[in-house]
C-alpha positions, 0 to 999 in steps of 0.5 A, a space after each residue: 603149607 597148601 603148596 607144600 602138599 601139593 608138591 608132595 602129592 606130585 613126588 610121590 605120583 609116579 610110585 602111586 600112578 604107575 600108568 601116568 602118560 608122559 603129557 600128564 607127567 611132564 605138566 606136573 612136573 612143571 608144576 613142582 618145579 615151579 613151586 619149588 622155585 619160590 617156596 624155601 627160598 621164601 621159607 628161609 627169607 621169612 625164618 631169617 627175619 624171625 630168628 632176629 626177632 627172636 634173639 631181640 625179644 629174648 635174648 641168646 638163651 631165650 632164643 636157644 630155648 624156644 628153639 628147642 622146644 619148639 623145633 630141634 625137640 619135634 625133630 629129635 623126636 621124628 627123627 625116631 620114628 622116622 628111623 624106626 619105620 626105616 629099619 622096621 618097614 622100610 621107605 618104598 615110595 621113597 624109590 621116587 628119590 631113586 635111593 630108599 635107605 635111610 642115609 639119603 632120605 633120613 629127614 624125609 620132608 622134615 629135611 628142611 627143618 633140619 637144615 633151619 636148626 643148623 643154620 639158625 644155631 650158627 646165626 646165633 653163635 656167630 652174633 654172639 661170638 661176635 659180640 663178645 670178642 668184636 663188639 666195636 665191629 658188631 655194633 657197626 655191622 648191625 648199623 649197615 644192617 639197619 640201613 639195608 635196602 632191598 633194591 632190584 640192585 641188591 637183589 642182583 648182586 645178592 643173585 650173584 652170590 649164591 650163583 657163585 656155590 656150587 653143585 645146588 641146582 638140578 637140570 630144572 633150574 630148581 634147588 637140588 632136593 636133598 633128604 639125606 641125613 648128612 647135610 649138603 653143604 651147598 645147600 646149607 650156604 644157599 639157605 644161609 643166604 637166604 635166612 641172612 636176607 631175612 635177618 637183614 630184613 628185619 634190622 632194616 625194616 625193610 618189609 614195606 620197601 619189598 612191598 614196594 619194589 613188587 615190579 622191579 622184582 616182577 621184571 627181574 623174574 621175567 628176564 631170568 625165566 626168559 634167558 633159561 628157557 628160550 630157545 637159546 638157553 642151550 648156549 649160555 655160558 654156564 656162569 650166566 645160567 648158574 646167575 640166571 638160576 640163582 635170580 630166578 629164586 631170589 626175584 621169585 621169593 621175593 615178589 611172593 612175599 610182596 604179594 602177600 603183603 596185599 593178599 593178607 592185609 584182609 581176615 587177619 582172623 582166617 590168615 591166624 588160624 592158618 598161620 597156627 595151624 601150619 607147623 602141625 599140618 606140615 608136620 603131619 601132612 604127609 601120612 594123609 598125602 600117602 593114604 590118599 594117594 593110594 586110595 584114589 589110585 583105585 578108581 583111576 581118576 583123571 590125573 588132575 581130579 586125582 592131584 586134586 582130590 589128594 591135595 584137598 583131603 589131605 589138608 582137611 584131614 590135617 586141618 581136623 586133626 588140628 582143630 581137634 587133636 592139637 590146638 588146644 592140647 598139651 601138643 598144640 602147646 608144645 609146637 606153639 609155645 602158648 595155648 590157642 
Protein backbone atom coordinates (compact mmCIF):
# COMPACT_ATOMS: atom_id res chain seq x y z
CA UNK A 1 0.00 0.00 0.00
CA UNK A 2 2.87 2.46 1.57
CA UNK A 3 4.89 1.52 -1.70
CA UNK A 4 2.58 1.81 -3.81
CA UNK A 5 2.01 5.46 -3.23
CA UNK A 6 5.41 5.95 -3.43
CA UNK A 7 5.93 4.74 -6.67
CA UNK A 8 3.22 6.77 -7.90
CA UNK A 9 4.22 10.05 -6.21
CA UNK A 10 7.76 9.45 -8.20
CA UNK A 11 5.68 8.94 -11.95
CA UNK A 12 4.20 11.52 -11.70
CA UNK A 13 7.34 13.73 -10.52
CA UNK A 14 8.72 14.86 -13.58
CA UNK A 15 5.06 16.21 -14.83
CA UNK A 16 5.00 18.13 -11.21
CA UNK A 17 8.82 18.97 -11.03
CA UNK A 18 9.56 20.01 -14.34
CA UNK A 19 13.06 21.40 -13.07
CA UNK A 20 14.31 18.05 -11.26
CA UNK A 21 18.37 17.61 -11.86
CA UNK A 22 19.23 14.70 -13.60
CA UNK A 23 20.98 13.00 -10.15
CA UNK A 24 17.53 13.47 -8.44
CA UNK A 25 15.71 11.87 -11.28
CA UNK A 26 17.77 8.96 -11.87
CA UNK A 27 18.19 8.09 -7.79
CA UNK A 28 14.01 8.00 -8.13
CA UNK A 29 13.91 6.13 -10.63
CA UNK A 30 15.82 3.65 -9.22
CA UNK A 31 13.83 3.67 -6.46
CA UNK A 32 10.57 2.90 -8.61
CA UNK A 33 12.38 0.56 -10.21
CA UNK A 34 13.19 -1.33 -7.37
CA UNK A 35 9.69 -1.29 -6.02
CA UNK A 36 8.33 -2.66 -8.88
CA UNK A 37 10.84 -5.40 -8.91
CA UNK A 38 9.14 -7.28 -5.84
CA UNK A 39 5.56 -5.48 -5.52
CA UNK A 40 3.02 -7.30 -8.22
CA UNK A 41 4.73 -10.18 -8.35
CA UNK A 42 4.25 -10.50 -4.82
CA UNK A 43 0.85 -9.10 -5.31
CA UNK A 44 -0.09 -11.81 -7.51
CA UNK A 45 1.54 -14.80 -5.41
CA UNK A 46 -0.51 -13.32 -2.41
CA UNK A 47 -4.28 -13.30 -4.58
CA UNK A 48 -3.36 -16.76 -6.00
CA UNK A 49 -3.13 -18.00 -2.76
CA UNK A 50 -6.42 -16.46 -1.77
CA UNK A 51 -8.42 -17.05 -4.69
CA UNK A 52 -7.95 -21.01 -3.74
CA UNK A 53 -9.02 -20.10 -0.67
CA UNK A 54 -11.92 -18.77 -1.51
CA UNK A 55 -13.21 -21.32 -3.98
CA UNK A 56 -12.59 -23.72 -1.10
CA UNK A 57 -14.43 -21.92 1.33
CA UNK A 58 -17.14 -21.16 -0.82
CA UNK A 59 -17.30 -22.83 -3.75
CA UNK A 60 -17.57 -21.78 -7.52
CA UNK A 61 -20.68 -19.36 -7.33
CA UNK A 62 -19.74 -18.23 -3.76
CA UNK A 63 -16.47 -17.51 -5.46
CA UNK A 64 -17.84 -15.59 -8.91
CA UNK A 65 -20.06 -13.62 -6.41
CA UNK A 66 -17.60 -12.00 -3.82
CA UNK A 67 -15.55 -11.53 -6.61
CA UNK A 68 -18.11 -9.13 -8.11
CA UNK A 69 -19.05 -7.41 -5.23
CA UNK A 70 -15.99 -6.99 -4.13
CA UNK A 71 -13.83 -6.15 -7.24
CA UNK A 72 -15.14 -6.33 -10.96
CA UNK A 73 -18.32 -4.24 -9.50
CA UNK A 74 -15.70 -1.19 -8.13
CA UNK A 75 -14.22 -1.69 -11.37
CA UNK A 76 -17.03 -1.33 -13.37
CA UNK A 77 -18.05 1.57 -11.54
CA UNK A 78 -14.12 3.39 -11.75
CA UNK A 79 -14.04 2.59 -14.97
CA UNK A 80 -16.98 5.38 -15.59
CA UNK A 81 -15.60 7.79 -13.91
CA UNK A 82 -12.38 7.02 -15.19
CA UNK A 83 -13.84 7.46 -18.82
CA UNK A 84 -15.89 10.06 -18.09
CA UNK A 85 -12.96 12.63 -16.70
CA UNK A 86 -10.85 11.25 -19.96
CA UNK A 87 -13.61 12.43 -22.24
CA UNK A 88 -14.46 15.43 -20.39
CA UNK A 89 -11.01 16.77 -18.84
CA UNK A 90 -8.54 14.76 -20.07
CA UNK A 91 -5.27 13.03 -18.54
CA UNK A 92 -2.43 15.54 -18.62
CA UNK A 93 -0.08 14.04 -16.06
CA UNK A 94 -0.75 10.83 -17.78
CA UNK A 95 1.73 12.70 -20.66
CA UNK A 96 4.45 10.83 -18.14
CA UNK A 97 3.44 7.43 -19.73
CA UNK A 98 4.09 9.38 -23.02
CA UNK A 99 0.72 8.49 -24.38
CA UNK A 100 -2.40 10.46 -22.64
CA UNK A 101 -5.56 8.93 -24.37
CA UNK A 102 -7.64 6.62 -22.86
CA UNK A 103 -6.90 3.68 -24.88
CA UNK A 104 -3.47 3.23 -23.39
CA UNK A 105 -4.07 4.70 -19.82
CA UNK A 106 -7.81 3.61 -19.68
CA UNK A 107 -7.10 1.63 -16.17
CA UNK A 108 -5.11 4.18 -14.89
CA UNK A 109 -3.53 2.59 -11.54
CA UNK A 110 -6.38 0.28 -11.27
CA UNK A 111 -4.93 -1.59 -14.30
CA UNK A 112 -3.80 -4.37 -12.15
CA UNK A 113 -7.05 -5.07 -10.72
CA UNK A 114 -7.93 -5.46 -13.82
CA UNK A 115 -5.82 -7.65 -15.03
CA UNK A 116 -6.50 -9.69 -11.29
CA UNK A 117 -10.49 -10.22 -12.65
CA UNK A 118 -9.07 -11.90 -15.72
CA UNK A 119 -6.75 -13.85 -14.62
CA UNK A 120 -8.93 -15.24 -11.57
CA UNK A 121 -12.35 -15.55 -13.56
CA UNK A 122 -10.18 -18.05 -15.72
CA UNK A 123 -8.36 -19.76 -12.88
CA UNK A 124 -11.95 -20.79 -11.98
CA UNK A 125 -13.03 -21.90 -15.32
CA UNK A 126 -10.20 -23.92 -15.81
CA UNK A 127 -10.97 -25.94 -12.27
CA UNK A 128 -14.22 -26.18 -13.21
CA UNK A 129 -13.95 -27.43 -16.60
CA UNK A 130 -11.58 -29.47 -15.40
CA UNK A 131 -13.71 -30.83 -12.72
CA UNK A 132 -16.51 -31.74 -14.57
CA UNK A 133 -14.88 -33.35 -18.05
CA UNK A 134 -11.38 -34.67 -16.30
CA UNK A 135 -12.19 -35.38 -12.80
CA UNK A 136 -9.71 -38.45 -12.50
CA UNK A 137 -7.05 -35.98 -13.67
CA UNK A 138 -7.94 -33.03 -11.30
CA UNK A 139 -8.03 -34.88 -8.41
CA UNK A 140 -4.38 -35.91 -9.49
CA UNK A 141 -3.38 -32.50 -10.03
CA UNK A 142 -4.62 -31.23 -6.84
CA UNK A 143 -2.60 -33.96 -5.15
CA UNK A 144 0.82 -32.87 -6.73
CA UNK A 145 -0.40 -29.37 -5.99
CA UNK A 146 -0.38 -30.43 -2.29
CA UNK A 147 2.90 -31.64 -2.41
CA UNK A 148 4.44 -28.78 -4.01
CA UNK A 149 7.52 -27.63 -2.57
CA UNK A 150 9.06 -23.95 -3.05
CA UNK A 151 12.78 -24.58 -3.13
CA UNK A 152 15.76 -22.48 -4.37
CA UNK A 153 15.34 -25.47 -7.02
CA UNK A 154 11.64 -24.73 -7.84
CA UNK A 155 12.02 -21.28 -7.86
CA UNK A 156 14.76 -21.60 -10.49
CA UNK A 157 12.77 -23.38 -12.83
CA UNK A 158 9.55 -21.41 -12.07
CA UNK A 159 12.12 -18.39 -13.45
CA UNK A 160 12.83 -20.18 -16.29
CA UNK A 161 9.15 -20.10 -17.48
CA UNK A 162 8.24 -16.89 -17.16
CA UNK A 163 11.63 -15.79 -18.87
CA UNK A 164 10.60 -17.86 -21.81
CA UNK A 165 7.22 -14.57 -22.70
CA UNK A 166 8.12 -12.41 -24.14
CA UNK A 167 8.10 -8.76 -24.67
CA UNK A 168 7.28 -8.19 -20.65
CA UNK A 169 10.21 -6.20 -19.43
CA UNK A 170 11.67 -2.85 -19.84
CA UNK A 171 15.56 -1.82 -20.18
CA UNK A 172 15.35 -1.48 -16.34
CA UNK A 173 14.81 -5.05 -15.88
CA UNK A 174 11.19 -4.28 -14.53
CA UNK A 175 7.77 -5.44 -15.76
CA UNK A 176 6.70 -3.49 -18.32
CA UNK A 177 3.87 -1.13 -17.14
CA UNK A 178 0.81 -1.47 -19.11
CA UNK A 179 -2.46 1.08 -18.45
CA UNK A 180 -4.01 0.58 -21.66
CA UNK A 181 -7.63 -0.75 -21.96
CA UNK A 182 -6.81 -3.73 -24.32
CA UNK A 183 -4.73 -6.29 -21.78
CA UNK A 184 -0.93 -7.37 -22.79
CA UNK A 185 -1.19 -10.54 -23.37
CA UNK A 186 2.44 -11.13 -21.97
CA UNK A 187 1.72 -9.82 -18.97
CA UNK A 188 -1.41 -11.40 -18.43
CA UNK A 189 0.76 -14.90 -18.56
CA UNK A 190 3.55 -13.62 -16.28
CA UNK A 191 0.76 -12.59 -13.76
CA UNK A 192 -0.92 -15.84 -14.23
CA UNK A 193 2.08 -17.47 -13.31
CA UNK A 194 2.65 -15.51 -10.61
CA UNK A 195 -1.16 -16.04 -9.20
CA UNK A 196 -0.55 -20.22 -10.19
CA UNK A 197 2.28 -20.07 -7.42
CA UNK A 198 0.15 -18.67 -4.83
CA UNK A 199 -2.70 -21.31 -5.51
CA UNK A 200 0.09 -23.68 -5.29
CA UNK A 201 0.88 -22.34 -2.30
CA UNK A 202 -1.93 -22.51 -0.45
CA UNK A 203 -3.07 -26.50 -1.63
CA UNK A 204 0.75 -26.99 -0.24
CA UNK A 205 0.62 -25.04 2.69
CA UNK A 206 3.71 -24.07 1.77
CA UNK A 207 3.83 -20.67 3.91
CA UNK A 208 6.39 -21.83 6.63
CA UNK A 209 8.73 -23.71 4.19
CA UNK A 210 8.84 -20.05 2.40
CA UNK A 211 9.69 -18.77 5.75
CA UNK A 212 11.99 -20.76 5.76
CA UNK A 213 13.87 -20.76 2.62
CA UNK A 214 14.47 -16.87 3.25
CA UNK A 215 18.24 -17.23 2.52
CA UNK A 216 18.03 -19.44 -0.50
CA UNK A 217 15.67 -16.91 -2.01
CA UNK A 218 18.43 -14.14 -0.45
CA UNK A 219 21.15 -15.76 -2.72
CA UNK A 220 19.28 -16.38 -5.63
CA UNK A 221 18.59 -12.60 -5.65
CA UNK A 222 21.85 -11.51 -5.04
CA UNK A 223 23.20 -13.73 -7.91
CA UNK A 224 20.50 -12.48 -10.45
CA UNK A 225 21.23 -8.63 -9.42
CA UNK A 226 24.68 -9.34 -9.68
CA UNK A 227 24.67 -10.95 -13.34
CA UNK A 228 22.43 -7.74 -14.66
CA UNK A 229 24.06 -5.11 -13.24
CA UNK A 230 27.78 -5.87 -13.44
CA UNK A 231 29.99 -4.43 -15.64
CA UNK A 232 29.55 -7.40 -17.99
CA UNK A 233 25.75 -7.29 -18.13
CA UNK A 234 26.30 -5.69 -21.35
CA UNK A 235 27.37 -8.89 -23.01
CA UNK A 236 24.91 -11.68 -21.70
CA UNK A 237 23.12 -13.45 -24.04
CA UNK A 238 19.77 -12.19 -24.39
CA UNK A 239 17.98 -15.44 -22.85
CA UNK A 240 20.35 -15.34 -19.90
CA UNK A 241 19.35 -11.71 -19.22
CA UNK A 242 15.84 -12.40 -19.88
CA UNK A 243 16.39 -15.44 -17.03
CA UNK A 244 18.29 -13.41 -14.78
CA UNK A 245 15.26 -10.75 -15.06
CA UNK A 246 12.66 -13.07 -14.52
CA UNK A 247 14.81 -14.72 -11.10
CA UNK A 248 15.31 -11.35 -10.10
CA UNK A 249 11.24 -11.06 -9.27
CA UNK A 250 10.74 -14.39 -8.36
CA UNK A 251 13.68 -14.71 -5.63
CA UNK A 252 12.34 -10.77 -4.79
CA UNK A 253 8.89 -11.55 -3.97
CA UNK A 254 9.45 -14.29 -2.52
CA UNK A 255 11.90 -13.30 0.33
CA UNK A 256 9.47 -10.21 0.56
CA UNK A 257 6.92 -12.50 1.79
CA UNK A 258 9.17 -14.59 3.88
CA UNK A 259 10.04 -11.54 5.50
CA UNK A 260 6.76 -10.53 6.49
CA UNK A 261 6.22 -13.56 7.76
CA UNK A 262 8.53 -12.32 10.91
CA UNK A 263 7.89 -8.58 10.51
CA UNK A 264 3.94 -9.22 11.11
CA UNK A 265 3.91 -11.97 13.68
CA UNK A 266 3.94 -8.62 16.32
CA UNK A 267 0.49 -6.05 16.71
CA UNK A 268 -1.67 -8.12 14.75
CA UNK A 269 -4.29 -5.48 15.72
CA UNK A 270 -2.21 -2.46 13.63
CA UNK A 271 -0.94 -5.01 10.79
CA UNK A 272 -5.48 -5.74 10.59
CA UNK A 273 -6.29 -2.21 10.71
CA UNK A 274 -3.83 -1.78 7.83
CA UNK A 275 -4.77 -4.79 6.03
CA UNK A 276 -8.87 -3.42 6.22
CA UNK A 277 -7.76 -0.38 5.18
CA UNK A 278 -5.64 -1.08 2.09
CA UNK A 279 -8.02 -1.76 -0.64
CA UNK A 280 -10.17 1.77 -0.21
CA UNK A 281 -6.57 3.59 0.44
CA UNK A 282 -5.23 2.26 -2.94
CA UNK A 283 -8.25 2.60 -4.51
CA UNK A 284 -8.23 6.39 -3.48
CA UNK A 285 -4.97 7.33 -3.03
CA UNK A 286 -3.96 8.83 -5.96
CA UNK A 287 -6.37 12.04 -5.94
CA UNK A 288 -4.40 12.69 -2.64
CA UNK A 289 -1.09 11.94 -4.44
CA UNK A 290 -2.13 14.53 -7.35
CA UNK A 291 -3.27 17.19 -4.95
CA UNK A 292 -0.29 16.85 -2.97
CA UNK A 293 2.11 16.93 -5.71
CA UNK A 294 0.95 19.92 -7.06
CA UNK A 295 0.60 21.92 -3.77
CA UNK A 296 4.20 20.94 -2.65
CA UNK A 297 5.43 21.67 -6.03
CA UNK A 298 5.06 25.63 -5.14
CA UNK A 299 7.39 25.91 -2.23
CA UNK A 300 10.35 24.19 -4.24
CA UNK A 301 11.47 21.64 -1.56
CA UNK A 302 14.41 19.59 -1.82
CA UNK A 303 13.18 16.32 -4.01
CA UNK A 304 13.28 13.84 -1.27
CA UNK A 305 11.50 16.51 1.61
CA UNK A 306 8.91 17.12 -1.38
CA UNK A 307 8.56 12.81 -2.12
CA UNK A 308 8.30 12.69 1.41
CA UNK A 309 6.02 15.10 2.44
CA UNK A 310 3.64 13.54 -0.63
CA UNK A 311 3.82 10.01 0.09
CA UNK A 312 2.91 11.05 3.95
CA UNK A 313 -0.09 13.33 3.29
CA UNK A 314 -1.31 11.28 1.01
CA UNK A 315 -1.43 8.14 3.26
CA UNK A 316 -3.13 10.15 5.99
CA UNK A 317 -5.41 11.73 4.22
CA UNK A 318 -6.38 8.08 2.58
CA UNK A 319 -6.07 6.76 6.22
CA UNK A 320 -8.78 9.53 7.55
CA UNK A 321 -10.89 9.43 4.74
CA UNK A 322 -11.30 5.65 5.80
CA UNK A 323 -11.65 5.71 9.24
CA UNK A 324 -14.13 8.46 8.75
CA UNK A 325 -15.96 7.84 5.58
CA UNK A 326 -15.58 4.00 5.08
CA UNK A 327 -15.01 1.73 7.17
CA UNK A 328 -18.13 1.46 9.16
CA UNK A 329 -20.48 2.65 6.14
CA UNK A 330 -22.35 1.14 3.50
CA UNK A 331 -18.79 1.62 1.22
CA UNK A 332 -16.75 -0.04 3.83
CA UNK A 333 -19.29 -3.07 3.37
CA UNK A 334 -19.22 -3.19 -0.08
CA UNK A 335 -15.44 -3.45 -0.82
CA UNK A 336 -14.93 -5.62 2.39
CA UNK A 337 -18.09 -7.74 2.44
CA UNK A 338 -18.84 -7.38 6.20
CA UNK A 339 -18.83 -4.48 8.39
CA UNK A 340 -15.69 -3.29 10.50
Amino acid sequence: MILGIAAHTILVLPFFEPWLSSSDAQTASVLYNTIHIFRLPAYFIISGHLAAWLLERTGTRGFLISRFKRITSVMIVAQLAIFLTFRFAGCQVCSVQGTSDWLHNGWLHLWFLYYLVIISHLAIALVWASERWWPRASVHFAALLSRSGFGWLRVAAMALFTALIPGVMTSQHTLVLDEGVVPNLGLLATYGCFFAAGWAIYRAQAWNQIRGNWLAYAGLLLVSVAGLWSPMAGYLPPMLTRYLESLQGWSAALLLLASVFKVASGNRRVWRYLDDSSYWVYLWHVIPVLGFSWLLAKFHLPVWAYLGGVVAGALALSVATYQLAVRRTIVGLWLSGRRR
